[in-house]
py3Dmol code that shows the C-alpha trace and the ligand (Angstrom):
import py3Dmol

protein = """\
ATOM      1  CA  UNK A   1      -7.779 -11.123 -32.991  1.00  0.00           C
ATOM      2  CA  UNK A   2      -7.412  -9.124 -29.855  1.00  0.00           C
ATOM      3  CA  UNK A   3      -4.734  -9.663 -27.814  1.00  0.00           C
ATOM      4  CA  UNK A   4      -5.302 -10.820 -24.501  1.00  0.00           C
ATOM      5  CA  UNK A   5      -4.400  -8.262 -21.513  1.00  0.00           C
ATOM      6  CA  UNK A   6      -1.854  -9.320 -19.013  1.00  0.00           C
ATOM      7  CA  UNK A   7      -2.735  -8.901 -15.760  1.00  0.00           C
ATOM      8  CA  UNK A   8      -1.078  -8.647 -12.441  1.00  0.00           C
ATOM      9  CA  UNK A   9      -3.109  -8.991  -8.883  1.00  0.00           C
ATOM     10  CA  UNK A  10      -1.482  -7.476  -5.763  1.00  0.00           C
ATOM     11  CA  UNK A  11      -3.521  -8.634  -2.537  1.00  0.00           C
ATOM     12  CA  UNK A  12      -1.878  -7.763   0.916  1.00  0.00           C
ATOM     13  CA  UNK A  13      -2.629  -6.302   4.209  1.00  0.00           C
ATOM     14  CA  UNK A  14      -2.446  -2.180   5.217  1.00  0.00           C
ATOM     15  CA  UNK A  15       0.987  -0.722   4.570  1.00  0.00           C
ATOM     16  CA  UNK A  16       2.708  -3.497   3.274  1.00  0.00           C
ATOM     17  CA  UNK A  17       3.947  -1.585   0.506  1.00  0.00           C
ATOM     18  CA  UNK A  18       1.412  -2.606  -2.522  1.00  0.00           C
ATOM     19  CA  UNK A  19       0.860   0.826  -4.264  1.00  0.00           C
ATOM     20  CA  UNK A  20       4.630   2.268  -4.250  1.00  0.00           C
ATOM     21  CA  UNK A  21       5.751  -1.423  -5.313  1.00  0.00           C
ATOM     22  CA  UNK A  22       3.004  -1.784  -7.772  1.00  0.00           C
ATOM     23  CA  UNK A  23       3.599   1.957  -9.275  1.00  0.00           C
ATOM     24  CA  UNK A  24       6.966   0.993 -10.097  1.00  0.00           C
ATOM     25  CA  UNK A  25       6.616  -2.509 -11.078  1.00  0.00           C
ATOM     26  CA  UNK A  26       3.457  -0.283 -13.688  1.00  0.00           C
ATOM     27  CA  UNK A  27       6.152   1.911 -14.995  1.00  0.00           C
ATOM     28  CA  UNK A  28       8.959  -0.462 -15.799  1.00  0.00           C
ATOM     29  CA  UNK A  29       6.582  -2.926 -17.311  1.00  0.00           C
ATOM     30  CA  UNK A  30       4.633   0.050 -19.101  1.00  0.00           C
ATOM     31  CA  UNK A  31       1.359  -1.535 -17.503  1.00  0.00           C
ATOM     32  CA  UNK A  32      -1.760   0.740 -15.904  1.00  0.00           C
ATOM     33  CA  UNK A  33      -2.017   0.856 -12.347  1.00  0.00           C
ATOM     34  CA  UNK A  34      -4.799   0.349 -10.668  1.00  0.00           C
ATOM     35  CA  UNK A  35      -5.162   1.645  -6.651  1.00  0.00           C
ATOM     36  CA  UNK A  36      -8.911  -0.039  -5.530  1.00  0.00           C
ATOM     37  CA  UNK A  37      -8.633   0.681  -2.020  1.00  0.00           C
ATOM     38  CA  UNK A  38      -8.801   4.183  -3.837  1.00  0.00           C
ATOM     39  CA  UNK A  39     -11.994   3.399  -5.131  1.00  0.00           C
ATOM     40  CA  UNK A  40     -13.551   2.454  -1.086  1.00  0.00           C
ATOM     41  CA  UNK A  41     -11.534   5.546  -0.129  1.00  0.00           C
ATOM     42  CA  UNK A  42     -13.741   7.485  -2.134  1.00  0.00           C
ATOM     43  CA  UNK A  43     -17.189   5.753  -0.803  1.00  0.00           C
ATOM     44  CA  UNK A  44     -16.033   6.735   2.290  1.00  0.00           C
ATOM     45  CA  UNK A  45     -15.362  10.002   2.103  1.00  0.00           C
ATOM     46  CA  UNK A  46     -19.033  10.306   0.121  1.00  0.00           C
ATOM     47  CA  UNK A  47     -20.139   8.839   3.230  1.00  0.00           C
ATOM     48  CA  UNK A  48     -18.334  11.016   6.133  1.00  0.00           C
ATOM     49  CA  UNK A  49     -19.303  14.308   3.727  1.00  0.00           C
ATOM     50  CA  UNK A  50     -23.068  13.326   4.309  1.00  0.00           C
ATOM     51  CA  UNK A  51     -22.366  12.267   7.822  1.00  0.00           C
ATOM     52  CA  UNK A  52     -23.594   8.906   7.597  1.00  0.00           C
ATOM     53  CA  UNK A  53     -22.789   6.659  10.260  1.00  0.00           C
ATOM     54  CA  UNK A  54     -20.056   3.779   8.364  1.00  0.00           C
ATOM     55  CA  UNK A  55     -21.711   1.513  10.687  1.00  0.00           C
ATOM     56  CA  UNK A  56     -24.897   2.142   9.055  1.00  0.00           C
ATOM     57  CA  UNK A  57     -24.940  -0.392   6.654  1.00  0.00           C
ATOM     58  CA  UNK A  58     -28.547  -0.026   5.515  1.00  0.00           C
ATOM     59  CA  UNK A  59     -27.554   3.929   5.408  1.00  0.00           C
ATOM     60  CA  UNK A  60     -24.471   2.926   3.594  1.00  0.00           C
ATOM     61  CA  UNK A  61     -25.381   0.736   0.923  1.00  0.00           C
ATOM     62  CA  UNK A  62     -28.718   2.934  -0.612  1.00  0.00           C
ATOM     63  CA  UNK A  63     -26.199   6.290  -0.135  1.00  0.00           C
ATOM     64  CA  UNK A  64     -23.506   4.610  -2.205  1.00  0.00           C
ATOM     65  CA  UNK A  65     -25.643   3.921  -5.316  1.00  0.00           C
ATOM     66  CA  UNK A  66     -25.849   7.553  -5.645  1.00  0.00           C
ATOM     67  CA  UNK A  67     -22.139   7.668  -5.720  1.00  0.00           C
ATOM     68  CA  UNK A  68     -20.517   8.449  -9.136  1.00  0.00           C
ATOM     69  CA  UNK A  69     -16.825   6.731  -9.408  1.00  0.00           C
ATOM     70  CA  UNK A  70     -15.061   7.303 -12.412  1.00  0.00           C
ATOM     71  CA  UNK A  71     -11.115   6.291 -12.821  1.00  0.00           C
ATOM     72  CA  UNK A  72      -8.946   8.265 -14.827  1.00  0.00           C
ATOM     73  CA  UNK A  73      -5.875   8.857 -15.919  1.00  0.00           C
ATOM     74  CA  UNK A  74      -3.153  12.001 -16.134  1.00  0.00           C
ATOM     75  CA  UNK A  75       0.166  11.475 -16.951  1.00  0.00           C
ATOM     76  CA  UNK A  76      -0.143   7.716 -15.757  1.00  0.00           C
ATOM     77  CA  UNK A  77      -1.432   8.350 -12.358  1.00  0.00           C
ATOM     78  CA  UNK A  78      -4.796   7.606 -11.589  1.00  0.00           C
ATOM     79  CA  UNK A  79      -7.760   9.925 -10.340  1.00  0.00           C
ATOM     80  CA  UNK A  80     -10.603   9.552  -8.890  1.00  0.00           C
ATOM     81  CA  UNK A  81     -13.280  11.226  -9.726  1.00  0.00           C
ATOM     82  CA  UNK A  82     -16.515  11.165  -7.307  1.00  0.00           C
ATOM     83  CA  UNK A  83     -19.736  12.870  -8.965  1.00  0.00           C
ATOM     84  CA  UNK A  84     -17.139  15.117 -10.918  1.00  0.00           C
ATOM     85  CA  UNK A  85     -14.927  16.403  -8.430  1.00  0.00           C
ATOM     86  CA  UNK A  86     -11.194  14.753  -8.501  1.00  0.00           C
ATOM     87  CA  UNK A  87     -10.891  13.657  -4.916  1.00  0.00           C
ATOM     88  CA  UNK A  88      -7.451  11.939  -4.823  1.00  0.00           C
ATOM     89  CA  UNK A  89      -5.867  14.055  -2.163  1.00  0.00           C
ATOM     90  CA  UNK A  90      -8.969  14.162  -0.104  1.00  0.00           C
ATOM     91  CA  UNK A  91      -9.210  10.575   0.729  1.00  0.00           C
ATOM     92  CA  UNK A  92      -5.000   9.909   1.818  1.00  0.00           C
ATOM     93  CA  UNK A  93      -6.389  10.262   5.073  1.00  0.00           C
ATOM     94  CA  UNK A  94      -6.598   7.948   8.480  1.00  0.00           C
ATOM     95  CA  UNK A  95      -9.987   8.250   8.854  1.00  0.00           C
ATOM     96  CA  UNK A  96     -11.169   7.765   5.306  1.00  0.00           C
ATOM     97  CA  UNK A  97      -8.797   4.674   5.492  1.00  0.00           C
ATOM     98  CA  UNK A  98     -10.499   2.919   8.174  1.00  0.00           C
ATOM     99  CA  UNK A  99     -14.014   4.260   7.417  1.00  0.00           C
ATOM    100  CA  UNK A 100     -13.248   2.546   4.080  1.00  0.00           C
ATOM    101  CA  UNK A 101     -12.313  -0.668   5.918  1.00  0.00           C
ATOM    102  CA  UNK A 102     -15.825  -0.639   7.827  1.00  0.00           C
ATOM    103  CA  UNK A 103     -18.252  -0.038   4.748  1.00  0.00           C
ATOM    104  CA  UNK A 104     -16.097  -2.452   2.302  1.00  0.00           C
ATOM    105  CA  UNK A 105     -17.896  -5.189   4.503  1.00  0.00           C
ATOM    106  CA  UNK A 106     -21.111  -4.548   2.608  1.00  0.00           C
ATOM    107  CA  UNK A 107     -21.883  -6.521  -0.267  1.00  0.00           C
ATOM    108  CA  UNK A 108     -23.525  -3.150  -2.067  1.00  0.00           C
ATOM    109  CA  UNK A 109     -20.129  -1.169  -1.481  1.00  0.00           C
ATOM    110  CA  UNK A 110     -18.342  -4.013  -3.231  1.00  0.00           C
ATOM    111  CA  UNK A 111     -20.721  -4.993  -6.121  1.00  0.00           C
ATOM    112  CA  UNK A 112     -20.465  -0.998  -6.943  1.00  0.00           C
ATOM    113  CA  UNK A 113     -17.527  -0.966  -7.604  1.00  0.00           C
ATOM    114  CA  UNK A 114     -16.430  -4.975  -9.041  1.00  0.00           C
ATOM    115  CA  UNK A 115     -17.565  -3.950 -12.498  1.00  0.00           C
ATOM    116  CA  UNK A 116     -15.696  -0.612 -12.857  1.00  0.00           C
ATOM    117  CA  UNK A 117     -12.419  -2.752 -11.691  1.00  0.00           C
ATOM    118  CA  UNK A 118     -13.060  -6.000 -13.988  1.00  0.00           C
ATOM    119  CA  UNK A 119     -13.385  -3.154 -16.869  1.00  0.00           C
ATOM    120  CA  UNK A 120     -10.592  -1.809 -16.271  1.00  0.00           C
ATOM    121  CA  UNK A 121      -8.549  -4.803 -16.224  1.00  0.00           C
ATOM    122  CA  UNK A 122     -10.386  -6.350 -19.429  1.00  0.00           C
ATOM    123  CA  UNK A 123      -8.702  -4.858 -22.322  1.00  0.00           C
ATOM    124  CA  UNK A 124      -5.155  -3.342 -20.741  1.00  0.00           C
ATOM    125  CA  UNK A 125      -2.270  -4.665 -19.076  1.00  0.00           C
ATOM    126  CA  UNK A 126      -2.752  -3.982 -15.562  1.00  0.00           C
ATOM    127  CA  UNK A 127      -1.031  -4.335 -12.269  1.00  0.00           C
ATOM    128  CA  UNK A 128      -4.286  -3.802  -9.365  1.00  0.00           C
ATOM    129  CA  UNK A 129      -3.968  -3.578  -5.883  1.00  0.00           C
ATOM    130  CA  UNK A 130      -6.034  -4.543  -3.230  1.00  0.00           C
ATOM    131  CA  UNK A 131      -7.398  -6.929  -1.062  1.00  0.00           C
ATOM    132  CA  UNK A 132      -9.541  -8.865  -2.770  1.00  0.00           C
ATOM    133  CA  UNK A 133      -7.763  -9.084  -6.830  1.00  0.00           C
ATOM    134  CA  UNK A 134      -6.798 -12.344  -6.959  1.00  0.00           C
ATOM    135  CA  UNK A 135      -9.395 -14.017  -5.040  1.00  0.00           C
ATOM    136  CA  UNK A 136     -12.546 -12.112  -6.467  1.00  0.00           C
ATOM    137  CA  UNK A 137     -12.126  -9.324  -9.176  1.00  0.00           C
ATOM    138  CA  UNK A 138      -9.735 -10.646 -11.301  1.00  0.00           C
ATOM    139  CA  UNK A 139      -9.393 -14.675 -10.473  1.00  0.00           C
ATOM    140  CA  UNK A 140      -7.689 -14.797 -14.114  1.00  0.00           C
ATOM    141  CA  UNK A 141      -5.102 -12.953 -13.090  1.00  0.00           C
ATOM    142  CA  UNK A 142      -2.116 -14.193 -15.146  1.00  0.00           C
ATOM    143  CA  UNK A 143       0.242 -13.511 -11.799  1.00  0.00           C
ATOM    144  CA  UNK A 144      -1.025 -12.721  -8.126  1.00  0.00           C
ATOM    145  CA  UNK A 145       1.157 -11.765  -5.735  1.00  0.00           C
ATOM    146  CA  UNK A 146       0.218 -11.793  -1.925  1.00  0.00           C
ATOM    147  CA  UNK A 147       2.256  -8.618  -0.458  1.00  0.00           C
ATOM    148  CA  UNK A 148       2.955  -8.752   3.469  1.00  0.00           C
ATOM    149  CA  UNK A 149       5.298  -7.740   6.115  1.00  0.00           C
ATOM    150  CA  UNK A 150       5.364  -7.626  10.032  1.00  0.00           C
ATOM    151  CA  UNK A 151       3.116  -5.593  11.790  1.00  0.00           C
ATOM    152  CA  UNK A 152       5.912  -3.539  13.137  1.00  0.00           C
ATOM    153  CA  UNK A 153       7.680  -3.179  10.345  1.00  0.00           C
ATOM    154  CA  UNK A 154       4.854  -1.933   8.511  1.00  0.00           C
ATOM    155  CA  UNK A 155       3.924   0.546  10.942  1.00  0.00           C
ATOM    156  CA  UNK A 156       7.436   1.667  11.373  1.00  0.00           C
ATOM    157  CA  UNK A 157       7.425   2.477   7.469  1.00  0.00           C
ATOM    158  CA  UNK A 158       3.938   4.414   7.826  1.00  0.00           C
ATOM    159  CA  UNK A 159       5.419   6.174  11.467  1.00  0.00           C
ATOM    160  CA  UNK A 160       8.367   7.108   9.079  1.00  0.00           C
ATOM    161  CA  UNK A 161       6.278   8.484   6.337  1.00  0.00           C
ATOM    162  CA  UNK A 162       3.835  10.383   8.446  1.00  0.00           C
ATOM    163  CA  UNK A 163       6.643  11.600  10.088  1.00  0.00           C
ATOM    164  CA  UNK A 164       8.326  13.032   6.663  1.00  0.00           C
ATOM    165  CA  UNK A 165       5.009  14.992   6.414  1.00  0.00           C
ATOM    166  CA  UNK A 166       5.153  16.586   9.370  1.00  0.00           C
ATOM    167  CA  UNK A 167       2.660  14.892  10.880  1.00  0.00           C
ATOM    168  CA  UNK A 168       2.105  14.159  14.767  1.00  0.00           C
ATOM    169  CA  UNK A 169       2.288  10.312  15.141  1.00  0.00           C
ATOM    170  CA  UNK A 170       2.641   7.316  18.066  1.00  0.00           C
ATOM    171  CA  UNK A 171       4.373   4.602  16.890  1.00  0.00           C
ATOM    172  CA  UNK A 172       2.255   1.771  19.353  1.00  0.00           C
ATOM    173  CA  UNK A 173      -0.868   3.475  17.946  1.00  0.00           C
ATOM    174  CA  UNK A 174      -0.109   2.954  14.678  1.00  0.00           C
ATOM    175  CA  UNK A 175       1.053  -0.334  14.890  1.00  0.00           C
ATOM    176  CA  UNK A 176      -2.422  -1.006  16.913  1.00  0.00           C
ATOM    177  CA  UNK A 177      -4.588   0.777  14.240  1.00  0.00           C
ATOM    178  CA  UNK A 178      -2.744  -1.621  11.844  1.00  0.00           C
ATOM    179  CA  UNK A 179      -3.518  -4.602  13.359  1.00  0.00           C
ATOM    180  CA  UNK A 180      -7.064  -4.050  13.990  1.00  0.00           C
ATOM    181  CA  UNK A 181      -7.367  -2.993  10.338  1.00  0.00           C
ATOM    182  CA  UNK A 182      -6.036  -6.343   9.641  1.00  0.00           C
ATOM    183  CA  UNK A 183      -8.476  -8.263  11.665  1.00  0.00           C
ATOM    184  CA  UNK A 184     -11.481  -6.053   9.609  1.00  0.00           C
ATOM    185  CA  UNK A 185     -10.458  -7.067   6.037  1.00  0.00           C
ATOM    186  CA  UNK A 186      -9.296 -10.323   7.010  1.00  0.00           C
ATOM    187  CA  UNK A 187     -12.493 -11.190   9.067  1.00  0.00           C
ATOM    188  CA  UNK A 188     -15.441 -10.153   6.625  1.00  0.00           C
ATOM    189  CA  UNK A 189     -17.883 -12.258   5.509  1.00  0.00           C
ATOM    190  CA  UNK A 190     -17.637 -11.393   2.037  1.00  0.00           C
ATOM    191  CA  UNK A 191     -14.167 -11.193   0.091  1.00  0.00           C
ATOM    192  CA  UNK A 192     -12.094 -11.103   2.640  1.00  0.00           C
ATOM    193  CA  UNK A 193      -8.323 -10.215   2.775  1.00  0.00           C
ATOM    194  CA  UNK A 194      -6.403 -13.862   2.042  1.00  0.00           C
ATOM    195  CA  UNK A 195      -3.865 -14.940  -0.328  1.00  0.00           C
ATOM    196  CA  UNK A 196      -5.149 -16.680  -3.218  1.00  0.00           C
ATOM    197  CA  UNK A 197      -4.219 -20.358  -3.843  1.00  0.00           C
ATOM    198  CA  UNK A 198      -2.623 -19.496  -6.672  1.00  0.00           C
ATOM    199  CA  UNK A 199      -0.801 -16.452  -5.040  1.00  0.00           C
ATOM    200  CA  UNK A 200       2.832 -16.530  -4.716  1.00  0.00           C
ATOM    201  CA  UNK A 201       3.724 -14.791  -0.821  1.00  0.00           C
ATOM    202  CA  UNK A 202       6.344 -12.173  -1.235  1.00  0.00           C
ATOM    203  CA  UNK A 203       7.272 -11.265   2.742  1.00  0.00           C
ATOM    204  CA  UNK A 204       8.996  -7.941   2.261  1.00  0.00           C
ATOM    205  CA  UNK A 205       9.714  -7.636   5.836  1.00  0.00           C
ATOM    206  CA  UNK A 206      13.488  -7.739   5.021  1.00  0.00           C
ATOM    207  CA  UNK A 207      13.220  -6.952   1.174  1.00  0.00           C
ATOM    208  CA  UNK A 208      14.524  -3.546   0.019  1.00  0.00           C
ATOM    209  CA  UNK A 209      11.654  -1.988  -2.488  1.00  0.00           C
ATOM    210  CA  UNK A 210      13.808  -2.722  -5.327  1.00  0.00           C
ATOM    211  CA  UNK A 211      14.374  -6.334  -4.178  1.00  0.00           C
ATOM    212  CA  UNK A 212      10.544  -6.530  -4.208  1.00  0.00           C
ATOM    213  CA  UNK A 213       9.728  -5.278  -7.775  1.00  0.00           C
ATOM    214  CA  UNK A 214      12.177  -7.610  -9.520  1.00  0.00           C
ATOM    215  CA  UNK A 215      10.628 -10.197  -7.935  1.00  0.00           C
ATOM    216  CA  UNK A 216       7.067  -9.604  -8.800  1.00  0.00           C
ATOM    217  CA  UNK A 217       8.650  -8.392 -12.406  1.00  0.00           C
ATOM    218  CA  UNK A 218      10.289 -12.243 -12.255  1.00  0.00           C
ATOM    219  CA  UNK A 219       7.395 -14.037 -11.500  1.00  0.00           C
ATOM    220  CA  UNK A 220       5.260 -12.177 -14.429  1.00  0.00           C
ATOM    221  CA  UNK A 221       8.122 -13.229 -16.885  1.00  0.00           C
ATOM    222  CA  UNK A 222       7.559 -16.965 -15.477  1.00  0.00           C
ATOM    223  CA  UNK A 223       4.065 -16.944 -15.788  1.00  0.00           C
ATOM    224  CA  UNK A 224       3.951 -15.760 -19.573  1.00  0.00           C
ATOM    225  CA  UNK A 225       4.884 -11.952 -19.581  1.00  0.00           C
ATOM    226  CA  UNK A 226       6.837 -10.968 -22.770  1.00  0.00           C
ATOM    227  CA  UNK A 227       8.655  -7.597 -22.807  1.00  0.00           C
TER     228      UNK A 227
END
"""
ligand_1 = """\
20
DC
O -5.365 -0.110 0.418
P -6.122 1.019 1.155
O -5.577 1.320 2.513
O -6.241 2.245 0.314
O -7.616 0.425 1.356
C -8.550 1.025 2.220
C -9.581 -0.017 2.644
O -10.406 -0.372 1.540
C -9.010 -1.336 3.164
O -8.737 -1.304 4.554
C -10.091 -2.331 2.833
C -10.774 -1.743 1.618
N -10.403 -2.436 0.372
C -11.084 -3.597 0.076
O -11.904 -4.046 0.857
N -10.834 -4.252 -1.101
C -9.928 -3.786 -1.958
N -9.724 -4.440 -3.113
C -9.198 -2.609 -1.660
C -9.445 -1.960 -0.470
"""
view = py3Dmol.view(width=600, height=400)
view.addModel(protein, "pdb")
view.setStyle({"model": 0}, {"cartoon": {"style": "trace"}})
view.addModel(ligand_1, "xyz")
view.setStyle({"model": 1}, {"stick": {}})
view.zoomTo()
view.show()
C-alpha cells in the first residue's frame, strides 16, 4: 500500500517569515516546499504583461484561464513556469505582490490554481505556504501552523531586506503597505487569510528563525511525523 504523504500547512500574513522558515523546516525534514503565493505572483504578472486592469475581475478571471502554471523543481527549489518561460525572479516584486493580493479575490484565480496545489501535496511530503493551506487546499493537513508577527516588526525585517538589496525604501510606507495587504487577504469573501481551528499560532515577533523551525519541526513530531 502507498504510504500516506505528510503534510505541513503554513498560513500567515505578508512578511511574517513563512517561506525562509518553511525552506528550512523543507530541508531538515527532507520534505518539498511549496511557495503558492508564487503561484498568484505569477497570475499577476500574466496580468500586468497584458495590461489588464487587476481590478478587472471579469478581465481577470477569462485572461487567467489562458495562463499556463507549471511547478517545478531544480536542485530543491521551486520554479515557476508561466506558458514556458521560468518566471521566478520576475514576480519578487512589490507590485506583482499586491497585484497578486487584488486578483486572488476572484474565485477563477483561485479554482486555477487549487488543483495544481492539492496535486502537489497528494503523493509527497510537503511543507506549503500560504494563506489559505490549512483552511482550504489542504484541510488534511497532518500539522498547520498559523505564522504571524507585529506589523512593525514585520516591516522592519522587509525594510532590512530591501535595504540589503540596495533598494530605496520608507520604513512607515512599508509598514502601511503591510497592513493594508493584511486587511485584503484577511477581508475576502472567498478563502480568506485566518488561522485554521486546528492551527497551532506561532507569534515569531520575538522568536529567532531558528527558534521558529524547531518549533514547527516539534509540533510535526507531535502530530505523527517520524524521521
Ligand atoms: O505570500 P506572497 O506575498 O507571495 O503572496 C502574494 C499574494 O498572493 C498574497 O498577498 C495573497 C495571495 N495568496 C493567496 O491569496 N493565497 C495563497 N495561498 C497564497 C498567496
Amino acid at each position: 500500500m502507498e504510504k500516506q504523504a505528510f503534510n505541513i500547512a503554513v498560513d500567515g500574513p505578508a512578511g511574517a517569515g513563512k517561506s525562509t522558515i518553511a525552506r528550512m523546516v523543507a530541508k531538515e525534514l527532507g520534505f518539498v516546499y511549496v511557495d503558492t503565493g508564487a503561484m498568484y505572483r505569477a497570475l499577476a504578472l500574466f496580468c500586468l504583461q497584458r495590461e489588464i486592469s487587476p481590478e478587472d475581475e471579469a478581465l481577470v478571471s477569462s485572461a487567467v484561464s489562458k495562463a499556463g502554471i507549471t511547478i517545478i523543481y531544480e536542485e530543491g527549489v521551486q520554479q515557476v513556469i508561466l506558458n514556458g518561460e521560468n518566471v521566478s525572479g520576475l514576480i519578487r516584486t512589490e507590485q506583482v505582490g499586491n497585484t497578486a493580493s487584488t486578483i486572488s479575490a476572484y474565485p477563477a484565480v483561485r479554482a486555477h490554481l487549487l488543483n495544481l496545489q492539492r496535486d502537489l501535496a497528494a503523493r509527497t511530503n510537503v511543507i506549503m505556504d500560504g494563506r489559505d493551506i490549512g483552511t482550504c487546499v489542504l484541510p488534511k493537513a497532518q500539522t498547520k501552523i498559523y505564522l504571524t508577527a507585529t506589523p512593525k516588526v514585520r516591516a522592519l525585517r522587509r525594510f532590512k531586506e530591501l535595504k540589503e538589496k540596495g533598494v530605496m525604501c520608507n520604513l512607515q510606507e512599508i509598514e502601511q503597505d503591510i497592513i493594508e495587504r493584511d486587511q485584503k487577504d484577511m477581508n475576502r469573501q472567498i478563502a480568506p487569510l485566518k488561522q485554521a481551528e486546528d492551527a497551532v499560532l506561532v507569534d515569531g515577533s520575538d522568536m529567532t528563525i531558528e527558534e521558529v523551525v524547531s518549533a514547527i519541526i516539534r509540533t510535526a513530531k507531535l502530530h505523527g511525523l517520524v524521521v
